[in-house]
N, CA, C and O atoms as a Maestro MAE file, in Angstrom:
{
 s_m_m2io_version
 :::
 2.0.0
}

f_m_ct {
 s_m_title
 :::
 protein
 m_atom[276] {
  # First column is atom index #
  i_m_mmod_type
  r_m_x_coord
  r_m_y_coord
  r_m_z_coord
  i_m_residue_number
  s_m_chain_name
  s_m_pdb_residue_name
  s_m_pdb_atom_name
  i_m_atomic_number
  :::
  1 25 44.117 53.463 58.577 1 A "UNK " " N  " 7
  2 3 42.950 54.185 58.152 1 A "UNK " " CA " 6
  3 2 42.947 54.282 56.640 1 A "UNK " " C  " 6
  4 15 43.946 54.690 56.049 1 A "UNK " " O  " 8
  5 25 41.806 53.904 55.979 2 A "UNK " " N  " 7
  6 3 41.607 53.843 54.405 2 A "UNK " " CA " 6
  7 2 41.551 55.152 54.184 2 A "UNK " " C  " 6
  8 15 42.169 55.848 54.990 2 A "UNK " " O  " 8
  9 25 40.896 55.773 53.179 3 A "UNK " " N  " 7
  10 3 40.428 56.699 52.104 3 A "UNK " " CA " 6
  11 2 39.583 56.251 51.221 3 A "UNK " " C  " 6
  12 15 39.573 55.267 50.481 3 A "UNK " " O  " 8
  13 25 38.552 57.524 51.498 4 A "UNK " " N  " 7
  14 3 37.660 56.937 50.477 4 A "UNK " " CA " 6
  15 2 37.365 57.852 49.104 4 A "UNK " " C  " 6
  16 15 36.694 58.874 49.247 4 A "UNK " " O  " 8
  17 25 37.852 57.498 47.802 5 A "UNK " " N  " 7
  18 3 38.002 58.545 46.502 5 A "UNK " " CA " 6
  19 2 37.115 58.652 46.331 5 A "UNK " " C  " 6
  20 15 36.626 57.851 47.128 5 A "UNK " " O  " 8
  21 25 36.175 59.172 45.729 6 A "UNK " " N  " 7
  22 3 35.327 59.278 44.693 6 A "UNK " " CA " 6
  23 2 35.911 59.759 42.974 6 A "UNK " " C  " 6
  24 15 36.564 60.793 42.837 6 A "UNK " " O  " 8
  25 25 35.666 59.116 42.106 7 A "UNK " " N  " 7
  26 3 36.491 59.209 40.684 7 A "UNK " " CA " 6
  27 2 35.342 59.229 39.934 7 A "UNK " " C  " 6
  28 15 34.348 58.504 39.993 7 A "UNK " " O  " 8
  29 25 35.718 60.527 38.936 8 A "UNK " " N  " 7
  30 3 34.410 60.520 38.042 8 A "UNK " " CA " 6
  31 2 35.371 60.299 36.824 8 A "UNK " " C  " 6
  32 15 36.565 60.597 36.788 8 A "UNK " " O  " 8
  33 25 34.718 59.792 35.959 9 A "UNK " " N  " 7
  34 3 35.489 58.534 34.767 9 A "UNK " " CA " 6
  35 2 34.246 58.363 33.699 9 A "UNK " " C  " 6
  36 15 33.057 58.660 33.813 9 A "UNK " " O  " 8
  37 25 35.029 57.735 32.555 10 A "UNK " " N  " 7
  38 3 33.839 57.672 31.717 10 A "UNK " " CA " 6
  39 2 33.688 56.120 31.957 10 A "UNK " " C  " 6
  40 15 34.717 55.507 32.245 10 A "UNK " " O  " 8
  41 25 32.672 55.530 31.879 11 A "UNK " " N  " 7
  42 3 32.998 54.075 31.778 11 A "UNK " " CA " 6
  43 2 33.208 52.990 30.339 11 A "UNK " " C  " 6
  44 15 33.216 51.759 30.371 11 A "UNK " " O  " 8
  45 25 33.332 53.679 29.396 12 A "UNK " " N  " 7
  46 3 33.868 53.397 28.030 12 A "UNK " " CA " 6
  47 2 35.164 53.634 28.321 12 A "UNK " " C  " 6
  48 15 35.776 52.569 28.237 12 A "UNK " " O  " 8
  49 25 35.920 54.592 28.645 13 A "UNK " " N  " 7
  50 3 37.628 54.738 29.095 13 A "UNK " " CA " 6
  51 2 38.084 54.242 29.657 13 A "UNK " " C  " 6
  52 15 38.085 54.641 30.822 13 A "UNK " " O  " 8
  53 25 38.763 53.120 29.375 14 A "UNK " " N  " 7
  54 3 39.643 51.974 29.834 14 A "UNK " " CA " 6
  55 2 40.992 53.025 30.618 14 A "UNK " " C  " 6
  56 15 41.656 52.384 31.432 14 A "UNK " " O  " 8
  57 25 41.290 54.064 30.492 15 A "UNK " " N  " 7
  58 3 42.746 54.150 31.153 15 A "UNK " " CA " 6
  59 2 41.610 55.325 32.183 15 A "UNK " " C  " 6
  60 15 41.995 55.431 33.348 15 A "UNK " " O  " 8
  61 25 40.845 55.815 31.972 16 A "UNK " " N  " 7
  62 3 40.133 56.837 32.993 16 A "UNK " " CA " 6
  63 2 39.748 55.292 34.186 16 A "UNK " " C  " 6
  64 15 40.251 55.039 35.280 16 A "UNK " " O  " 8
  65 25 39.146 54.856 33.740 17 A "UNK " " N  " 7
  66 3 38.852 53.399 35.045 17 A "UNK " " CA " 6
  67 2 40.194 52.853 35.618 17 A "UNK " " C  " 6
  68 15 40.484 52.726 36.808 17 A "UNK " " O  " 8
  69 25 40.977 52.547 34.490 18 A "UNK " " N  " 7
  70 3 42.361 52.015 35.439 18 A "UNK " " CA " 6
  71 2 42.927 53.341 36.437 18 A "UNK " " C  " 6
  72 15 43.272 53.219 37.612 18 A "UNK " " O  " 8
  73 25 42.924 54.262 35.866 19 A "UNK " " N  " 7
  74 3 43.198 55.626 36.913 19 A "UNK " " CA " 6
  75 2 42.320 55.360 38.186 19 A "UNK " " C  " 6
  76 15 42.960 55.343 39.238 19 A "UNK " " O  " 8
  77 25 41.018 55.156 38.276 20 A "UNK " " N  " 7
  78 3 40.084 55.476 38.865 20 A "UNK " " CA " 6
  79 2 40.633 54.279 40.127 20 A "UNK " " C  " 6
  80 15 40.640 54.616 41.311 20 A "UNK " " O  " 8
  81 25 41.032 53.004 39.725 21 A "UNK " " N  " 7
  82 3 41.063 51.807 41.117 21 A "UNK " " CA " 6
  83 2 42.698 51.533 41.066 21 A "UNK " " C  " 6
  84 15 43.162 50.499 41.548 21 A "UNK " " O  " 8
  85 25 43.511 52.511 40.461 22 A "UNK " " N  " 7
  86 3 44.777 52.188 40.659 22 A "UNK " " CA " 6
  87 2 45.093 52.931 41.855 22 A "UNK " " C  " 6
  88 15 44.864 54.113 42.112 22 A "UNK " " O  " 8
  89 25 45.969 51.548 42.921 23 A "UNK " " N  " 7
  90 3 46.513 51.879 44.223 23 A "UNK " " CA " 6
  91 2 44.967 51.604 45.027 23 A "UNK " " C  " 6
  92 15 44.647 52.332 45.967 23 A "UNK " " O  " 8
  93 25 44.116 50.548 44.581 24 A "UNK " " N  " 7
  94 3 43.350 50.734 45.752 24 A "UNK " " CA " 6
  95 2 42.756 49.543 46.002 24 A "UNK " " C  " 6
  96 15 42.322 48.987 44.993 24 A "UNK " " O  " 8
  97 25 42.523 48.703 47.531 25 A "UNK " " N  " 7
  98 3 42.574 47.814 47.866 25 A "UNK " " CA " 6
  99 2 41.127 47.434 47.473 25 A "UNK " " C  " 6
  100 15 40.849 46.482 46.744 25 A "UNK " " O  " 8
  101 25 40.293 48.226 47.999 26 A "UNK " " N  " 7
  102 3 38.936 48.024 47.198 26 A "UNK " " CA " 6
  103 2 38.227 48.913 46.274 26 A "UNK " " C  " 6
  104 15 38.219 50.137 46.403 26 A "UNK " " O  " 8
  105 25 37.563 48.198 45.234 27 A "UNK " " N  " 7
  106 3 36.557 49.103 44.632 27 A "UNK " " CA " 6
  107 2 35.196 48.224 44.609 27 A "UNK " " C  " 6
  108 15 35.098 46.997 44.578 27 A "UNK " " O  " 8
  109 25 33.910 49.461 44.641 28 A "UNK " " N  " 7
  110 3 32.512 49.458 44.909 28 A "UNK " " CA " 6
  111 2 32.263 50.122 43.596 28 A "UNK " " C  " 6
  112 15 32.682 51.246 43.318 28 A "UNK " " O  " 8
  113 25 31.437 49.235 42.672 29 A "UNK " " N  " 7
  114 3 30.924 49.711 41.680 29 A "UNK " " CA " 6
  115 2 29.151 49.782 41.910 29 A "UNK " " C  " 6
  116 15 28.319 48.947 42.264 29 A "UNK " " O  " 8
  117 25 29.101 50.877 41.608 30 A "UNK " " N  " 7
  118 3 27.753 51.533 42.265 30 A "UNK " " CA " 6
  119 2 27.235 52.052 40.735 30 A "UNK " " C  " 6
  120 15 26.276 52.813 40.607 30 A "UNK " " O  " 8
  121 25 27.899 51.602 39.772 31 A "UNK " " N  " 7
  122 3 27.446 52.320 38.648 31 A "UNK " " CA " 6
  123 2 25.752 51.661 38.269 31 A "UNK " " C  " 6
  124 15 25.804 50.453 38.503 31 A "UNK " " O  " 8
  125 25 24.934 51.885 37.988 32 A "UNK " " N  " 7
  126 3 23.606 51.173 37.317 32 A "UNK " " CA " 6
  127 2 22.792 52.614 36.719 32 A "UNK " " C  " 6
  128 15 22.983 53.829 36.783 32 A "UNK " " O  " 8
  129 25 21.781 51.688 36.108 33 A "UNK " " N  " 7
  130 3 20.818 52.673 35.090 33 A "UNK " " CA " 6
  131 2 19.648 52.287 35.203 33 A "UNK " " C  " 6
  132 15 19.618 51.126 34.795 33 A "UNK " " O  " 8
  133 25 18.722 52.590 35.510 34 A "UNK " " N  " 7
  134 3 16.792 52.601 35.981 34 A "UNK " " CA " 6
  135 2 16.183 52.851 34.505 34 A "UNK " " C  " 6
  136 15 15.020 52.453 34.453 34 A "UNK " " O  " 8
  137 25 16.756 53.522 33.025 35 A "UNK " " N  " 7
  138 3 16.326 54.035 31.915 35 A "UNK " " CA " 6
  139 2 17.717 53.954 30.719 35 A "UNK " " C  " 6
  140 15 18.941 54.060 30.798 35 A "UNK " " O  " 8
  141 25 16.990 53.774 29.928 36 A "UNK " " N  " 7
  142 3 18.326 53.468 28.502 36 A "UNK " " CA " 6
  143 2 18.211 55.452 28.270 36 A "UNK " " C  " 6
  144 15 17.189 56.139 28.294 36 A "UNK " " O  " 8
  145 25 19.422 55.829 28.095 37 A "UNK " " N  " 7
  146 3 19.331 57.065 27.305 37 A "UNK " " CA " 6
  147 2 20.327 56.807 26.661 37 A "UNK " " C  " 6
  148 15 20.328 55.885 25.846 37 A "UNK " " O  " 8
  149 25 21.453 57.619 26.909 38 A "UNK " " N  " 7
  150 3 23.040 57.290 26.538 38 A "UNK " " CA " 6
  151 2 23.940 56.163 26.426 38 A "UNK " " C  " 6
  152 15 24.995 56.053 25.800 38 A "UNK " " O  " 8
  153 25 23.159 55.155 27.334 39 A "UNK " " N  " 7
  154 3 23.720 53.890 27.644 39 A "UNK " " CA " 6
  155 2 22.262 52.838 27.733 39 A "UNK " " C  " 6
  156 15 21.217 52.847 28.384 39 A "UNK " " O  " 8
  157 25 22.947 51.875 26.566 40 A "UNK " " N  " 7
  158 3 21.767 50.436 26.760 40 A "UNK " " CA " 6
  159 2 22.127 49.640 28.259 40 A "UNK " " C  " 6
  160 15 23.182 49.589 28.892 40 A "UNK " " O  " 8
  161 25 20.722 49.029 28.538 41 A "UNK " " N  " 7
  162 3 21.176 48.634 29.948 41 A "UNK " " CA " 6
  163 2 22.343 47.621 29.689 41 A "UNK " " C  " 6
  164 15 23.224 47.909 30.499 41 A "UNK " " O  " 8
  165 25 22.722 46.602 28.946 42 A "UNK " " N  " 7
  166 3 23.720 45.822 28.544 42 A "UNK " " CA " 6
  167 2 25.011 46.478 28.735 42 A "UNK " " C  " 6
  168 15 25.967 45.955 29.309 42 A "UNK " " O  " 8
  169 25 24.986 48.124 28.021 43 A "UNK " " N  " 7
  170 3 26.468 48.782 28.131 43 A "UNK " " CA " 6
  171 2 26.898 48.582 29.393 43 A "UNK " " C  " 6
  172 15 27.998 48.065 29.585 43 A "UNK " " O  " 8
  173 25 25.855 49.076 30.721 44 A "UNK " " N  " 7
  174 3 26.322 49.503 31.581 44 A "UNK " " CA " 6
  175 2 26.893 48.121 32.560 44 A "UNK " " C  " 6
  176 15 28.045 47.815 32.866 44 A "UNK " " O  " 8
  177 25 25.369 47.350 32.944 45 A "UNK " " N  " 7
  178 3 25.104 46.323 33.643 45 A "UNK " " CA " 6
  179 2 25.961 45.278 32.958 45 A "UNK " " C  " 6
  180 15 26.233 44.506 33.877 45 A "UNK " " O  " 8
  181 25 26.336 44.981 32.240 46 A "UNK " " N  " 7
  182 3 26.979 43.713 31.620 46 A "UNK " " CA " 6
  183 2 27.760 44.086 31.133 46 A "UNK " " C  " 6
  184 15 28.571 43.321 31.656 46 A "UNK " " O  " 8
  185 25 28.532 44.850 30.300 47 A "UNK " " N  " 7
  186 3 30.036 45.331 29.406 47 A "UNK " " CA " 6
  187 2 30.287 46.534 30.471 47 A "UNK " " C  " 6
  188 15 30.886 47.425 29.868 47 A "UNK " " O  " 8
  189 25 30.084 46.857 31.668 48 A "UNK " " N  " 7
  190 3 30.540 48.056 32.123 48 A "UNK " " CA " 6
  191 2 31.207 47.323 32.920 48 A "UNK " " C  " 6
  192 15 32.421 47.317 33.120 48 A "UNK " " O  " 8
  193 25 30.178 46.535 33.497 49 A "UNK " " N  " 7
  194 3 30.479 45.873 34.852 49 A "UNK " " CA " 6
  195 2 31.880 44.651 34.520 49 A "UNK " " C  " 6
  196 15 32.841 44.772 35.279 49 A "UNK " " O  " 8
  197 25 31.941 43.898 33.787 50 A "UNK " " N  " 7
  198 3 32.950 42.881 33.480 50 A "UNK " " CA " 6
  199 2 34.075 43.916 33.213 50 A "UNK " " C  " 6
  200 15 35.191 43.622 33.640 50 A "UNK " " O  " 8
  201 25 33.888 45.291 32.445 51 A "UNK " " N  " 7
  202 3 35.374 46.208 32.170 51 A "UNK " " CA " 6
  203 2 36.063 46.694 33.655 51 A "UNK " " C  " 6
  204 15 37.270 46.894 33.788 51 A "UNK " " O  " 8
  205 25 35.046 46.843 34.754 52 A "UNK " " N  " 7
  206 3 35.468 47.257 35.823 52 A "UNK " " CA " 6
  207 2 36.205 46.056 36.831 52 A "UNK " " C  " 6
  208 15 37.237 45.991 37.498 52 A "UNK " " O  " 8
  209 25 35.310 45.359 36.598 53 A "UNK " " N  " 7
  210 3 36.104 43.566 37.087 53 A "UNK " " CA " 6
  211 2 37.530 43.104 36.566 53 A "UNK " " C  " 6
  212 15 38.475 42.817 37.301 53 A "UNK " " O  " 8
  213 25 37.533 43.083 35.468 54 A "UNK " " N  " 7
  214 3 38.649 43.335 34.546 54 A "UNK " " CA " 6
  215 2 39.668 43.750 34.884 54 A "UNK " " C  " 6
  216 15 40.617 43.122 35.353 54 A "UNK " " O  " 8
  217 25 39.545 45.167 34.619 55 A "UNK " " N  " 7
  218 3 40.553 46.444 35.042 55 A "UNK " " CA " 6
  219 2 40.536 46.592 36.695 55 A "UNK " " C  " 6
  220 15 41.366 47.340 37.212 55 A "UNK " " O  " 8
  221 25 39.941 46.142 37.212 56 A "UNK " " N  " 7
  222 3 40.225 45.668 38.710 56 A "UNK " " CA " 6
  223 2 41.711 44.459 39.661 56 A "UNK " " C  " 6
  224 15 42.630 44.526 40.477 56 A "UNK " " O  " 8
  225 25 40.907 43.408 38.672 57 A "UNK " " N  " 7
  226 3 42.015 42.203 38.638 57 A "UNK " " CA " 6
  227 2 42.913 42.407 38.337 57 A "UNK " " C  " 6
  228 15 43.754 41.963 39.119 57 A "UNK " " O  " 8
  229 25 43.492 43.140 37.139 58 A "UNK " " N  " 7
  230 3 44.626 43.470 36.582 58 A "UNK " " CA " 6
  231 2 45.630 44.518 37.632 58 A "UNK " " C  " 6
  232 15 46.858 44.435 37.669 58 A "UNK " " O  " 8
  233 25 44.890 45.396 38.368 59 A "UNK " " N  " 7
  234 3 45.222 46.645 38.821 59 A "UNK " " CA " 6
  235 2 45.569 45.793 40.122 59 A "UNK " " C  " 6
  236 15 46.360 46.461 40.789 59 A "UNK " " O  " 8
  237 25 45.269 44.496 40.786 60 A "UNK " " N  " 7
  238 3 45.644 44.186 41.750 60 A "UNK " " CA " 6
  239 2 44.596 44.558 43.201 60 A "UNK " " C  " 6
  240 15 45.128 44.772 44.290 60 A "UNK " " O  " 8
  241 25 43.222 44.592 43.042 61 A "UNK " " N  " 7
  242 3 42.288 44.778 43.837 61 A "UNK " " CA " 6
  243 2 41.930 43.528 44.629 61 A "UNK " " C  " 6
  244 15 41.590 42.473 44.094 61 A "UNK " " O  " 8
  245 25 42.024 43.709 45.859 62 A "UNK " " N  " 7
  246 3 41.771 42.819 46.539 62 A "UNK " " CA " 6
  247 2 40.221 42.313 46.775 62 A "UNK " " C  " 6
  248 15 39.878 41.171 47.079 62 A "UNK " " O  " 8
  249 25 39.326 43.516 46.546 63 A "UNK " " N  " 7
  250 3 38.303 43.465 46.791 63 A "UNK " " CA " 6
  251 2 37.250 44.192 46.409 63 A "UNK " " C  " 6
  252 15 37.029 45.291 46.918 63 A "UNK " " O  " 8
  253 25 36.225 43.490 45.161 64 A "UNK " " N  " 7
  254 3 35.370 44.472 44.102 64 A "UNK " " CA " 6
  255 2 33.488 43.980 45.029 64 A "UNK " " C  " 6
  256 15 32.887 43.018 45.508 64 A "UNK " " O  " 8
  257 25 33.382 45.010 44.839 65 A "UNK " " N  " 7
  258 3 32.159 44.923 45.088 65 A "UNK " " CA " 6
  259 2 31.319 45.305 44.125 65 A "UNK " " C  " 6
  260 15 31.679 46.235 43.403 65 A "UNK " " O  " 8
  261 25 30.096 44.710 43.917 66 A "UNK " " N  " 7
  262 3 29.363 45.424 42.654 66 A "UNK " " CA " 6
  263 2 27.584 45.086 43.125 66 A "UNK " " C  " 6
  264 15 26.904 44.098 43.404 66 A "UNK " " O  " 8
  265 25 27.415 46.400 43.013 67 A "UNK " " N  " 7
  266 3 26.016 46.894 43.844 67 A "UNK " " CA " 6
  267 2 25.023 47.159 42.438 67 A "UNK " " C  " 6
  268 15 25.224 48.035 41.597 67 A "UNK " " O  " 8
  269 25 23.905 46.153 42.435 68 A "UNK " " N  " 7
  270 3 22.936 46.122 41.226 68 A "UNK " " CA " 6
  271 2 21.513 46.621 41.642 68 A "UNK " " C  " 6
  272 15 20.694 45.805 42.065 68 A "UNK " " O  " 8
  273 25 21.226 47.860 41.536 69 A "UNK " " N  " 7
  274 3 19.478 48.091 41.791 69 A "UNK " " CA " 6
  275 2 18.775 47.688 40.842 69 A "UNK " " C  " 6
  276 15 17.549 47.791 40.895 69 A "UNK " " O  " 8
  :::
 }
 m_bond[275] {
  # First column is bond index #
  i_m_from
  i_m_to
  i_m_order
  :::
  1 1 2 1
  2 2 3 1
  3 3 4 2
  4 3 5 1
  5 5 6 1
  6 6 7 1
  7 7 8 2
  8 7 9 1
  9 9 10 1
  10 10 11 1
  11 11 12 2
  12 11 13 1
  13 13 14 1
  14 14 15 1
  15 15 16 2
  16 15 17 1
  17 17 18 1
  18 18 19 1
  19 19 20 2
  20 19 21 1
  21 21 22 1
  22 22 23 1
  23 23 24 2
  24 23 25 1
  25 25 26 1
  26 26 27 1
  27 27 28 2
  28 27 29 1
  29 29 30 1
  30 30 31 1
  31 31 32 2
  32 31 33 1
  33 33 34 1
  34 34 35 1
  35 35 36 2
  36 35 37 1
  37 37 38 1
  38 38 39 1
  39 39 40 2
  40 39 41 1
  41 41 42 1
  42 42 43 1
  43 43 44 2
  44 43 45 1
  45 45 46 1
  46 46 47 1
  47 47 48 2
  48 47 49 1
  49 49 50 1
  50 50 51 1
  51 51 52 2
  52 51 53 1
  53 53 54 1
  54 54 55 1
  55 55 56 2
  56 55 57 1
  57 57 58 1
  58 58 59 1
  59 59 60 2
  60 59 61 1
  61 61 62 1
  62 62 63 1
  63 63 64 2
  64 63 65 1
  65 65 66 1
  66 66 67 1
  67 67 68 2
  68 67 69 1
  69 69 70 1
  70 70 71 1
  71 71 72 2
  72 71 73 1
  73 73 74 1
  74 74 75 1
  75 75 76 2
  76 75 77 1
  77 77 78 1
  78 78 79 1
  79 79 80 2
  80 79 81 1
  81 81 82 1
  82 82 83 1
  83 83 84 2
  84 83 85 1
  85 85 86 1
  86 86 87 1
  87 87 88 2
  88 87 89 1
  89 89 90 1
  90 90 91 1
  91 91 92 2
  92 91 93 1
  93 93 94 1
  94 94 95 1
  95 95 96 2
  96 95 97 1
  97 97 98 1
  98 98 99 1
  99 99 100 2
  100 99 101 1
  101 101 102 1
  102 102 103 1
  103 103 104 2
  104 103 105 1
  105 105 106 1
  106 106 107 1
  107 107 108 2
  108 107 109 1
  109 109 110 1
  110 110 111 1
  111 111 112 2
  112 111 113 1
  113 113 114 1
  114 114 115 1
  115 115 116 2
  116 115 117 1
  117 117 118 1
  118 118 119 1
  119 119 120 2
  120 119 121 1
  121 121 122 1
  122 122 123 1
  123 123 124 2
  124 123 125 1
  125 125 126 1
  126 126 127 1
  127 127 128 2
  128 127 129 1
  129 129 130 1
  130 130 131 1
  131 131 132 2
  132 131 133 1
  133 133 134 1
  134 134 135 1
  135 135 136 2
  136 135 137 1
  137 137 138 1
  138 138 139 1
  139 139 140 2
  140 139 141 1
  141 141 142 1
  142 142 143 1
  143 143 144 2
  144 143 145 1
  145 145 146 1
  146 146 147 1
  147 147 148 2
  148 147 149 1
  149 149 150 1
  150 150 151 1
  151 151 152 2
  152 151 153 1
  153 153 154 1
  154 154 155 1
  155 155 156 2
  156 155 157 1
  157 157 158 1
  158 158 159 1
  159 159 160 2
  160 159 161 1
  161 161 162 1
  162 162 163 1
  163 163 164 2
  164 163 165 1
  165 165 166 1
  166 166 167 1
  167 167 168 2
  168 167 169 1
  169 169 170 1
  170 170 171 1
  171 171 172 2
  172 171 173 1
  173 173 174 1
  174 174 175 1
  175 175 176 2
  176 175 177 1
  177 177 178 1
  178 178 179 1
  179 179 180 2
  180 179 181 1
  181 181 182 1
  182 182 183 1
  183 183 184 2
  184 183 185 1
  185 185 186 1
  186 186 187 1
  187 187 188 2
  188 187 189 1
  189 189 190 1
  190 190 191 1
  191 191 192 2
  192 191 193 1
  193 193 194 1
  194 194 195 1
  195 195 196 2
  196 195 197 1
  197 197 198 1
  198 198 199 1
  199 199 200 2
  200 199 201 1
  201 201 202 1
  202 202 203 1
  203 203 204 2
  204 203 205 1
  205 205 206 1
  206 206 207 1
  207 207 208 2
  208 207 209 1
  209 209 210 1
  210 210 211 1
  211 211 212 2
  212 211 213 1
  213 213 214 1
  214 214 215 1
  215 215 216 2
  216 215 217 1
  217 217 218 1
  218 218 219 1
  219 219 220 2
  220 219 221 1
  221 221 222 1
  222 222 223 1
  223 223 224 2
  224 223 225 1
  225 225 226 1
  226 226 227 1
  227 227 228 2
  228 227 229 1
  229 229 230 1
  230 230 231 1
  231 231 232 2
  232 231 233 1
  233 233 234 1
  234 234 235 1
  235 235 236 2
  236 235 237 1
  237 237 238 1
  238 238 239 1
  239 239 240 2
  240 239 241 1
  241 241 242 1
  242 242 243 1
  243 243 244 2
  244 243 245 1
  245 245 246 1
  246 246 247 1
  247 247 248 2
  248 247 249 1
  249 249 250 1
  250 250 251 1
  251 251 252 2
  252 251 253 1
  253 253 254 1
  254 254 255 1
  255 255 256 2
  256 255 257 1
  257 257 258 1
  258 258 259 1
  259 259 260 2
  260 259 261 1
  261 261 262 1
  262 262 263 1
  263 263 264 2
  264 263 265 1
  265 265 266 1
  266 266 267 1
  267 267 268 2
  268 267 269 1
  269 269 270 1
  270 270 271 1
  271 271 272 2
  272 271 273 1
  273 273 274 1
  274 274 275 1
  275 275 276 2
  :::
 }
}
């Protein structure tokens, strides 16, 4: 039987994200943005998403999912 975390993280923080998928067979990145405020859509959708891929591979994830609305 899995577990399922929920981790709130910044996604600029490289060791808050490695915290966030360390020890875990999968991660679901559900992160996206509908409006620029704080974050250009590029930060999120394209430099968020490759940091989480990234720090995924490294961390030993078997399995990333990444969910784009």
């Amino acid at each position: 039987m899995g577990q399922v975390l929920f981790q709130f993280y910044d996604l600029r923080d490289e060791k808050a994200t490695r915290d966030a998928v360390n020890y875990s067979n999968v991660v679901i990145n559900l992160v996206g943005r509908e409006f620029e405020k704080n974050f250009k859509f590029n930060d999120v959708l394209v430099e968020g998403a490759r940091r989480i891929a990234r720090i995924s591979k490294e961390a030993g994830v078997q399995h990333l999912i990444i969910c784009l609305s």
